[in-house]
C-alpha positions as CSV (number, residue, x, y, z in Angstrom):
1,X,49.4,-212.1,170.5
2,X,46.1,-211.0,172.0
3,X,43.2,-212.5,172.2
4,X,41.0,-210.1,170.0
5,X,43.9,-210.5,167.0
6,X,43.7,-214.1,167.1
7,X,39.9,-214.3,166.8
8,X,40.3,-211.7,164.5
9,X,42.5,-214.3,162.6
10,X,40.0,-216.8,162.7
11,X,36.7,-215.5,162.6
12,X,34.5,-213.8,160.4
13,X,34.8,-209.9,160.4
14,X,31.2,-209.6,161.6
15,X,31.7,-212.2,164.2
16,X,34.8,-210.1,166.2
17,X,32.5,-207.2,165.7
18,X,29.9,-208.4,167.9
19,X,31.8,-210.3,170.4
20,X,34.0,-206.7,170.5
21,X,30.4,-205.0,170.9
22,X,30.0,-207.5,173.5
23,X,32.6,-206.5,175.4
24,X,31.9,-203.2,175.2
25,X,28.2,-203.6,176.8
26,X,29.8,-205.4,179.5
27,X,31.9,-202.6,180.4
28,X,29.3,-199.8,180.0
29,X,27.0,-202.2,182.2
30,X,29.8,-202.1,184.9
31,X,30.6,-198.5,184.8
32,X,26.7,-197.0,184.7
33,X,24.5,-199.6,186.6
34,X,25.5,-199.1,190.1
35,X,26.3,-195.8,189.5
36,X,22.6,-194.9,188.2
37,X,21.2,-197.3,190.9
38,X,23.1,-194.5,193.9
39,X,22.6,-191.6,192.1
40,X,19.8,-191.4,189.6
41,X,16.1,-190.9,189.8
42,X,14.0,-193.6,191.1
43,X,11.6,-195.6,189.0
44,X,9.2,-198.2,188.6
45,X,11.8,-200.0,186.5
46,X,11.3,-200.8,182.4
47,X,9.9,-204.1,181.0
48,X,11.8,-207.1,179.4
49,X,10.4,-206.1,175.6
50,X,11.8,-202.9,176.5
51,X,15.3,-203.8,177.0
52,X,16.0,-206.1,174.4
53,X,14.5,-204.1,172.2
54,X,17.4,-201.1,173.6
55,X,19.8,-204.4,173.2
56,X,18.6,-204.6,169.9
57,X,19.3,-201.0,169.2
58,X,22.7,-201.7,170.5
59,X,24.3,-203.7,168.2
60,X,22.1,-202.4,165.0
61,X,23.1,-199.0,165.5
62,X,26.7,-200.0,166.1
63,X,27.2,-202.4,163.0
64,X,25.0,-200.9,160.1
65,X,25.9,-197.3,159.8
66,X,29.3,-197.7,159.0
67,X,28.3,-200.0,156.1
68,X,25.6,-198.2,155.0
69,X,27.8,-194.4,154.9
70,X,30.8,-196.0,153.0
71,X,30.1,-195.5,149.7
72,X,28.2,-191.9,150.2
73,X,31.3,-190.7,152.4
74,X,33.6,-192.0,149.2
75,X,31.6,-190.0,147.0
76,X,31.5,-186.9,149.0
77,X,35.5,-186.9,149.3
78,X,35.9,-187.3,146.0
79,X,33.3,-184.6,145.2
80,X,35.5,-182.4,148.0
81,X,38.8,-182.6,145.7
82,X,37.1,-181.8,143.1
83,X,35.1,-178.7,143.7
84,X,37.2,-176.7,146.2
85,X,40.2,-174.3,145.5
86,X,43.3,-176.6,146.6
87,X,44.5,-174.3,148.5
88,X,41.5,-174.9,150.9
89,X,42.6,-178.8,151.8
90,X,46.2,-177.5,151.3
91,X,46.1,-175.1,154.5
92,X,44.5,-177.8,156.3
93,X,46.4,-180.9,156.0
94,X,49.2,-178.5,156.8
95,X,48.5,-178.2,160.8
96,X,49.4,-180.4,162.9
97,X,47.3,-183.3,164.1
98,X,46.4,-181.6,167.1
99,X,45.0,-179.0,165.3
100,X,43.0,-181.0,162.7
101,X,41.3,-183.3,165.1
102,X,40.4,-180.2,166.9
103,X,39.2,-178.7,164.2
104,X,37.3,-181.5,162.6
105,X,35.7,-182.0,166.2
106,X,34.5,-178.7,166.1
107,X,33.5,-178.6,162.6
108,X,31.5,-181.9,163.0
109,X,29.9,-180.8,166.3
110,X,28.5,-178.1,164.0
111,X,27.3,-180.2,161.5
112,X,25.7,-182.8,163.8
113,X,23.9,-180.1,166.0
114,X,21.9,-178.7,162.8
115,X,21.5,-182.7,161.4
116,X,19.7,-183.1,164.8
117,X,17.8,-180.2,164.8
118,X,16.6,-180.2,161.6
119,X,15.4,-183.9,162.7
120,X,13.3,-182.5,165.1
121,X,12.0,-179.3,162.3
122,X,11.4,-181.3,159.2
123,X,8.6,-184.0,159.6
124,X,9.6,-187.0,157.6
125,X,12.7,-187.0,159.5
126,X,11.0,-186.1,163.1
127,X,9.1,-189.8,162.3
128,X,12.7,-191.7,162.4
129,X,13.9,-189.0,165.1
130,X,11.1,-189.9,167.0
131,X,11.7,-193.0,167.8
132,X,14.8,-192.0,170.1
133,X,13.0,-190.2,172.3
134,X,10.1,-192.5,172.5
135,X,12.5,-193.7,175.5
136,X,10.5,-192.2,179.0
137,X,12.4,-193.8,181.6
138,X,16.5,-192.3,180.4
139,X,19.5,-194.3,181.1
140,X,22.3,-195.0,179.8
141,X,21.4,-197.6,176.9
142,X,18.7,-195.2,175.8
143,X,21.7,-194.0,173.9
144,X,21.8,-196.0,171.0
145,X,17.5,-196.4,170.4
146,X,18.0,-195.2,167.1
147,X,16.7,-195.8,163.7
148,X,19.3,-196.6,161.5
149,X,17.4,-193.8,158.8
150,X,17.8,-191.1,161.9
151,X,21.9,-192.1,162.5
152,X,22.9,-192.2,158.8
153,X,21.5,-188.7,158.2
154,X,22.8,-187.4,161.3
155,X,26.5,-188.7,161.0
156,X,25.8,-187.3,157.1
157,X,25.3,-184.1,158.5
158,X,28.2,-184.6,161.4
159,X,31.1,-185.9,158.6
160,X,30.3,-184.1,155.7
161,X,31.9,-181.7,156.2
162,X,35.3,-183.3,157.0
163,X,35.4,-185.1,154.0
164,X,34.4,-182.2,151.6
165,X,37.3,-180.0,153.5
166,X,39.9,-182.8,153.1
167,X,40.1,-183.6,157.0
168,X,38.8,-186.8,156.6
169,X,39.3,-189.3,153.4
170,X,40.0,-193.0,153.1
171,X,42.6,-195.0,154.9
172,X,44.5,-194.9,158.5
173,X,45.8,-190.9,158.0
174,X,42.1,-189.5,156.9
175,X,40.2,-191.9,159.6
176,X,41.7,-190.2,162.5
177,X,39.0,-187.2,163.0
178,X,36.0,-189.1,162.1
179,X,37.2,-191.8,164.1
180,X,37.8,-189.5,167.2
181,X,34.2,-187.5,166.6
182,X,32.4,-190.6,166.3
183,X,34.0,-192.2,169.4
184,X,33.6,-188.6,172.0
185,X,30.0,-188.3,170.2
186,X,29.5,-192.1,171.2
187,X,30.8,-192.2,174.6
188,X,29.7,-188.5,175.7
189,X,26.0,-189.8,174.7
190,X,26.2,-192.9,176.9
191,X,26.8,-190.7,180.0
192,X,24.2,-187.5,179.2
193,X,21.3,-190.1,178.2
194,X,22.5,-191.8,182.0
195,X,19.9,-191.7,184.8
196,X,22.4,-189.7,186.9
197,X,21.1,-186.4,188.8
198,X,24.2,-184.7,188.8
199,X,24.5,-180.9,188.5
200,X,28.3,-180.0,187.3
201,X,27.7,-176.1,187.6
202,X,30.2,-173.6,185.4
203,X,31.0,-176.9,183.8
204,X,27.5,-177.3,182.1
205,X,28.5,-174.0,180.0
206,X,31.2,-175.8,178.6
207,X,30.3,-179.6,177.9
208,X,26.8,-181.5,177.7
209,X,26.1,-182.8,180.7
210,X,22.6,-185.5,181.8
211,X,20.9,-182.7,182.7
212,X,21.0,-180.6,179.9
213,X,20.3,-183.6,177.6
214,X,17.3,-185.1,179.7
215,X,15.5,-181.5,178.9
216,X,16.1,-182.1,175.4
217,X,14.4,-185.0,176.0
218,X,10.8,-183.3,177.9
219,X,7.8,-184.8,177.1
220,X,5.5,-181.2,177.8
221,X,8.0,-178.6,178.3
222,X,10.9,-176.2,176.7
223,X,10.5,-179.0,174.0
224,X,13.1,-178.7,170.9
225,X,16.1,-177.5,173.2
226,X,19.9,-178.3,173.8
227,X,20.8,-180.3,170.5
228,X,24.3,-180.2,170.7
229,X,25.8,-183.4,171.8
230,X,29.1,-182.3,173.4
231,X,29.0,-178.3,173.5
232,X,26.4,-176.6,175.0
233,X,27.9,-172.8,173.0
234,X,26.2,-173.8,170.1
235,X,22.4,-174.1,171.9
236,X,23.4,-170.5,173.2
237,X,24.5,-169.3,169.5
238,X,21.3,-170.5,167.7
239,X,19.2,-169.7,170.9
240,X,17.8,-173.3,171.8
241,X,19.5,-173.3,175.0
242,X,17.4,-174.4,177.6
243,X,19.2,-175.3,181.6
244,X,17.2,-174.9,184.7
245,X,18.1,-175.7,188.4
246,X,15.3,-178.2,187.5
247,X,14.6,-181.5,185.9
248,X,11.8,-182.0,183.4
249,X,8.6,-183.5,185.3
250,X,8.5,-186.1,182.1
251,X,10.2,-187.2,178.9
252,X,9.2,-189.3,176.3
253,X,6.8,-188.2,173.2
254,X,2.9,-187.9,173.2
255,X,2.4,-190.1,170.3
256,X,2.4,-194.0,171.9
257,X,5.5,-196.1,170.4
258,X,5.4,-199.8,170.1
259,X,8.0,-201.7,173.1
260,X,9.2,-204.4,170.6
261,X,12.5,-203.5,168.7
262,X,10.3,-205.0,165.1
263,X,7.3,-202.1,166.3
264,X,10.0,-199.3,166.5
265,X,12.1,-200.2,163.3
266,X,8.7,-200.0,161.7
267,X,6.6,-196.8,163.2
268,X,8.2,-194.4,161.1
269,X,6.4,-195.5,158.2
270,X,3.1,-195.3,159.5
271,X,1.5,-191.8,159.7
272,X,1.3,-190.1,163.7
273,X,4.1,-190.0,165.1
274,X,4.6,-186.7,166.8
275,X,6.3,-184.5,169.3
């Protein structure tokens, strides 16, 4: 018996979930530190309020939206069933796994890309956005300083779709494409928000890369580029694409953002806040 399903056994739910989280910070920590200490861009280093505040971020980011997008995801499958031709679910729980978990990866890439952008377009949700790239000094924990406002709509936007089409739905068969979009989207953004000064070359036209996700974060330049999270196509289809031989001179946002993880939950309810 392992050790995770015996504290699983004997602990609180929420408990295993942190000490699993735990775990999982230990690893990234492993993997990304020395790497972005040889091969990243040297800095003057970020304070201590800074990065428990990112710890914060962390575990809130990882723990909340999953209970706060249960009942709307419900609701939206049930809504699914009930408004589309069945021959529209029909066709698509006939492929083959394969094929669905393709399909809803692309589907949700599609759905998170215009959930992000429209973050960025539509002011009340550029204040939550806003707080993500109030990060100046990228690495790889920079990935989960986000509001929890800003993660439920964008995941909203990102499975929607796969539960209104029937490729996602409750229990183990209907969790395997949100599962798998939620897990590439969650370990592909740990490596593009890295401080790594890589370049990949013909790869960068394929996947999202740290360099093509650190313009997306510029503070003065080419702002409101490269949304997608894991293909770069779609930046080219709606004609935000943006991918120099360069590296943006700064990122961050104009508006000052307070250090403290309590400051940043609460700046998007004060007036301001802008790119």
């Amino acid at each position: 018996m392992s050790l995770l399903h015996t504290l699983q056994m004997h602990l609180p739910g929420i408990v295993v979930d942190v000490l699993r989280l735990g775990l999982w910070l230990v690893l990234l920590a492993v993997v990304f530190v020395p790497l972005e200490r040889f091969f990243g861009a040297r800095h003057g280093g970020r304070s201590r309020t800074e990065l428990f505040s990112d710890l914060g971020f962390y575990f809130i980011s990882s723990l909340l939206p999953a209970v706060l997008l249960a009942a709307p995801l419900a609701l939206i499958a049930v809504a699914g069933q009930r408004l589309l031709p069945d021959a529209i679910p029909a066709t698509l729980a006939a492929l083959p796994l394969w094929a669905k978990l393709l399909l809803g990866l692309l589907i949700g890439e599609v759905g998170t890309y215009w959930g992000h952008r429209l973050s960025h377009e539509i002011p009340w949700l550029w204040r939550y956005h806003a707080v993500h790239h109030s990060t100046e000094q990228l690495y790889f924990l920079a990935n989960t300083r986000t509001h929890p406002v800003d993660m439920v709509v964008t995941r909203l936007f990102g499975l929607t779709p796969l539960y209104l089409l029937g490729l996602a739905g409750p229990g183990a068969a209907g969790s395997a494409a949100p599962v798998l979009l939620l897990l590439v989207g969650t370990v592909w953004g740990f490596f593009i928000h890295a401080n790594l000064r890589w370049r990949f070359g013909p790869l960068e036209w394929l996947v999202a890369t740290p360099a093509f996700h650190h313009w997306h974060h510029s503070k003065f330049e080419h702002i409101n580029r490269n949304y997608a999270s894991t293909l770069p196509v779609l930046d080219r289809l709606f004609g935000t694409h943006h991918l120099p031989r360069t590296w943006p001179d700064a990122c961050g946002i104009e508006a000052p953002m307070p250090k403290t993880l309590a400051g940043q939950l609460a700046a998007p309810f004060r007036h301001g806040t802008r790119e």
